[in-house]
C-alpha positions as CSV (number, residue, x, y, z in Angstrom):
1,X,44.8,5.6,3.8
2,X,41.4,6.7,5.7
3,X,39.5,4.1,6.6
4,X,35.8,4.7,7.0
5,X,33.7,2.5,9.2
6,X,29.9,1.8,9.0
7,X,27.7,3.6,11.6
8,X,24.3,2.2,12.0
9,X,22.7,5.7,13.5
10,X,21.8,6.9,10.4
11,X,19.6,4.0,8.8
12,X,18.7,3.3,12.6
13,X,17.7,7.0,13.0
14,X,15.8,7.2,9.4
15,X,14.3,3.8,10.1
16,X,12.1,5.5,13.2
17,X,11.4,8.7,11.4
18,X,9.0,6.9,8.6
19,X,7.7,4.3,11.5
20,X,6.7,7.2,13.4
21,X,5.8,9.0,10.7
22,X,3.2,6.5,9.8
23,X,2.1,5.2,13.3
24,X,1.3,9.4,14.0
25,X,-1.8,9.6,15.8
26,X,-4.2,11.5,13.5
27,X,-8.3,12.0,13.9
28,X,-9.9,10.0,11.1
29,X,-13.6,10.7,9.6
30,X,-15.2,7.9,9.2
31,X,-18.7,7.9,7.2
32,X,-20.1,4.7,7.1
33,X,-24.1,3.5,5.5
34,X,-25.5,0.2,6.6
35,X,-22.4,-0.4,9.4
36,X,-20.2,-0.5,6.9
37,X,-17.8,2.4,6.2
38,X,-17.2,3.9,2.7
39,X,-14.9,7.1,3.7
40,X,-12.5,7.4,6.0
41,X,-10.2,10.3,5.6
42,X,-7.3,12.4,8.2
43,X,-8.8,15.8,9.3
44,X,-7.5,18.2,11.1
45,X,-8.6,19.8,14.6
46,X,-11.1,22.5,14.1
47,X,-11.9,20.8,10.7
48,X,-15.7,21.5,9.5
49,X,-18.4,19.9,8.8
50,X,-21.7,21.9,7.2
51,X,-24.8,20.3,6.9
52,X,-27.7,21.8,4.6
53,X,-31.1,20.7,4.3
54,X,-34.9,22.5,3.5
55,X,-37.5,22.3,6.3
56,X,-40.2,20.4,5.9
57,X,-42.8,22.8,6.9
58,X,-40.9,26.1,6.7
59,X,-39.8,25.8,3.2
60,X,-36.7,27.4,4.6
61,X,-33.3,26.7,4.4
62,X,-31.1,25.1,7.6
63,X,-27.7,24.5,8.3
64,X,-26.0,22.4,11.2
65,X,-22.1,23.4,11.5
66,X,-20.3,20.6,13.3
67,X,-16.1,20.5,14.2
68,X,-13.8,18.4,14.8
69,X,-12.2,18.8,18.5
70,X,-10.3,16.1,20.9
71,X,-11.8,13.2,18.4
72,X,-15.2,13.8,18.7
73,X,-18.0,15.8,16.6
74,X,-18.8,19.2,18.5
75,X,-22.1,21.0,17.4
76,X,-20.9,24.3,16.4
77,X,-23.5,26.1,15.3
78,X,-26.9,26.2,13.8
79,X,-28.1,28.6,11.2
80,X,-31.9,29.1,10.5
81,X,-34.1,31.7,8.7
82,X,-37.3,31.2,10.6
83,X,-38.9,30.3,13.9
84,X,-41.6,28.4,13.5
85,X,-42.3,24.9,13.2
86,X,-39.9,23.2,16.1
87,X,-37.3,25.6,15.1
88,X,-35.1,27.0,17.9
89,X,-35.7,30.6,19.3
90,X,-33.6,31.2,21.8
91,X,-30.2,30.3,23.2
92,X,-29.1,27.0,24.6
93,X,-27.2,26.3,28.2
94,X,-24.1,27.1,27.1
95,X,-24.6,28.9,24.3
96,X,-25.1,32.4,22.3
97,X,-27.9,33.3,20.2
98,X,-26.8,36.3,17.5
99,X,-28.9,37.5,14.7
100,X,-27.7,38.2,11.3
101,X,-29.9,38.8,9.0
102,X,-31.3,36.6,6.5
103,X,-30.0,33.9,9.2
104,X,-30.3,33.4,13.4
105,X,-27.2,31.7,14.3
106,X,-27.6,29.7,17.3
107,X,-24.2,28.9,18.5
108,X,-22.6,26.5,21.2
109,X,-24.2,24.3,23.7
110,X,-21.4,22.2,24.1
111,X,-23.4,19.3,22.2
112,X,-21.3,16.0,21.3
113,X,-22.2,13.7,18.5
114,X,-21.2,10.2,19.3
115,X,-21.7,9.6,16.9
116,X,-23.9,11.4,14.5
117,X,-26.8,9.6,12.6
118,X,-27.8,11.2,9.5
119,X,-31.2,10.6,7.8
120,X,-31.0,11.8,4.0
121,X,-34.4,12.7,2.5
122,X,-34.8,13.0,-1.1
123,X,-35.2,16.0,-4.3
124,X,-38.5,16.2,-2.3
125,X,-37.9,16.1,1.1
126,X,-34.8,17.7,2.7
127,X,-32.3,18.1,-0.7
128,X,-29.9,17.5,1.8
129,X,-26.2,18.0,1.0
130,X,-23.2,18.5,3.2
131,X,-20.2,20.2,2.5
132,X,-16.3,19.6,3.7
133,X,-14.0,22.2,3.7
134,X,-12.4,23.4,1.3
135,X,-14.4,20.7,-1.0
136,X,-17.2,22.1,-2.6
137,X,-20.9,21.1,-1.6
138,X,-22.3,17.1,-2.5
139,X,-25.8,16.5,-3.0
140,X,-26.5,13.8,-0.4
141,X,-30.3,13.7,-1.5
142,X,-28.9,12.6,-5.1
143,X,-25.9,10.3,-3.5
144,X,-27.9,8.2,-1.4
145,X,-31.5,9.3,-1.2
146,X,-33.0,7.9,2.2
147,X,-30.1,6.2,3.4
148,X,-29.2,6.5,6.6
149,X,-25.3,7.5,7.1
150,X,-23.4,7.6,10.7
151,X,-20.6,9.8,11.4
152,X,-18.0,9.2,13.7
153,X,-14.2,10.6,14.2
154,X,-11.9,8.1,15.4
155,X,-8.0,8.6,16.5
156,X,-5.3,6.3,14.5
157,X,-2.3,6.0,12.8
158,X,-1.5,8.3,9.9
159,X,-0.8,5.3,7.8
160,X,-4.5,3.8,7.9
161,X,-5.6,7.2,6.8
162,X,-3.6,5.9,3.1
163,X,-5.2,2.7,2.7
164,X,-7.9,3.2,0.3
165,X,-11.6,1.9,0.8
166,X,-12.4,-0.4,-1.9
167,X,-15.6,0.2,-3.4
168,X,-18.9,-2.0,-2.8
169,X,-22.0,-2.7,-4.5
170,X,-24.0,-2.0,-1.1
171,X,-22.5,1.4,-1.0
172,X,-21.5,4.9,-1.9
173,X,-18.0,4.2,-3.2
174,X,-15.2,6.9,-3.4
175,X,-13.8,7.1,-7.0
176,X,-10.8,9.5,-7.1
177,X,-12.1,12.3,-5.6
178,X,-15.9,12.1,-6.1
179,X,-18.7,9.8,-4.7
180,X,-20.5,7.7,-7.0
181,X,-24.4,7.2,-6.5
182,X,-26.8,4.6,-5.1
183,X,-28.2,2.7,-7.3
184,X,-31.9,2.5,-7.0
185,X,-31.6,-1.4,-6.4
186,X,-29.0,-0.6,-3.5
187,X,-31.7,1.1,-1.6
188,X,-31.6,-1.6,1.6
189,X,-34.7,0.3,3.6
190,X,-36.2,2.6,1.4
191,X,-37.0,4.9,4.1
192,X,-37.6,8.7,3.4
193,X,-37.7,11.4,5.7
194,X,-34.4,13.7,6.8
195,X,-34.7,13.9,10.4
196,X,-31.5,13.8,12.2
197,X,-31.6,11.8,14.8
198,X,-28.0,11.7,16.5
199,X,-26.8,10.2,19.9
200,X,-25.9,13.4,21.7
201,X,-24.7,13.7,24.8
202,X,-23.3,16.9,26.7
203,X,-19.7,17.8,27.1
């Protein structure tokens, strides 16, 4: 009769396949309002990040491409349809300025966001709206009209990435897959206005 003995390799072997599975470092967006985060999900390297807003002045659409490189928030590139106004009309250091028409695409410049501050405006000023892909666009001028939201992409464990944030009255709260709104009442400052006004530094 065989006798078959126990080897512990196996469990030992599948016991540091889901720890390391879990403790995997992965880049987390992080998207917090009033210092306190409400999203926090895994992205990839190279993952996007497309800002859209109206000018003030211009009347004119703008949109501010950012990416995800090396846990940090790279300005790609920045997409106008007029000059005027403070707009940018040439190149940066570091950068390439190509014309498309109906945009100018002024890419590069090596600009790092640590992290980025995000002023929303409102239906009248700004109608901002971001958009992740693949998601489809969100309407951060309904969401959270002139709140101001920070940014950031920190590096953790793959695990964290699964713990879901719980939803607060102070907040935009995830639900599923969507974002609920602010509440008028939830409005802390009540500022309007969409200027960015991020903490940039060169790379």
């Amino acid at each position: 009769m065989r006798c078959y003995r126990f080897r512990p390799t196996i469990p030992f072997f599948l016991l540091c396949s889901i720890a390391a599975f879990f403790c995997w470092p992965v880049d987390q967006l992080v998207v917090s309002l009033q210092g306190t985060p409400f999203l926090r999900r895994s992205v990839p390297p190279g993952q996007r990040l497309v800002f859209r807003s109206i000018h003030s002045v211009q009347k004119t659409p703008l949109e501010d491409e950012l990416v995800v490189s090396g846990g940090r928030l790279w300005g790609w590139e920045e997409r106008t349809q007029s000059h005027n106004a403070g707009l940018p009309t040439e190149a940066p250091r570091n950068g390439t300025f190509l014309m498309v028409p109906p945009w100018m695409h002024i890419r590069g410049g090596r600009r790092v966001f640590v992290p980025l501050r995000y002023r929303v405006g409102t239906d009248a000023l700004g109608v901002n709206r971001l958009r992740i892909p693949p998601e489809g666009e969100r309407d951060l001028y309904r969401l959270c009209p002139g709140q101001l939201l920070t940014f950031q992409v920190h590096r953790g464990p793959l695990g964290i990435c699964w713990i879901p944030s719980p939803p607060r009255r102070t907040e935009i709260a995830r639900e599923g897959v969507g974002w609920r709104r602010v509440q008028p009442g939830e409005t802390l400052h009540g500022v309007r206005g969409t200027a960015c006004a991020p903490h940039e530094t060169e790379g």
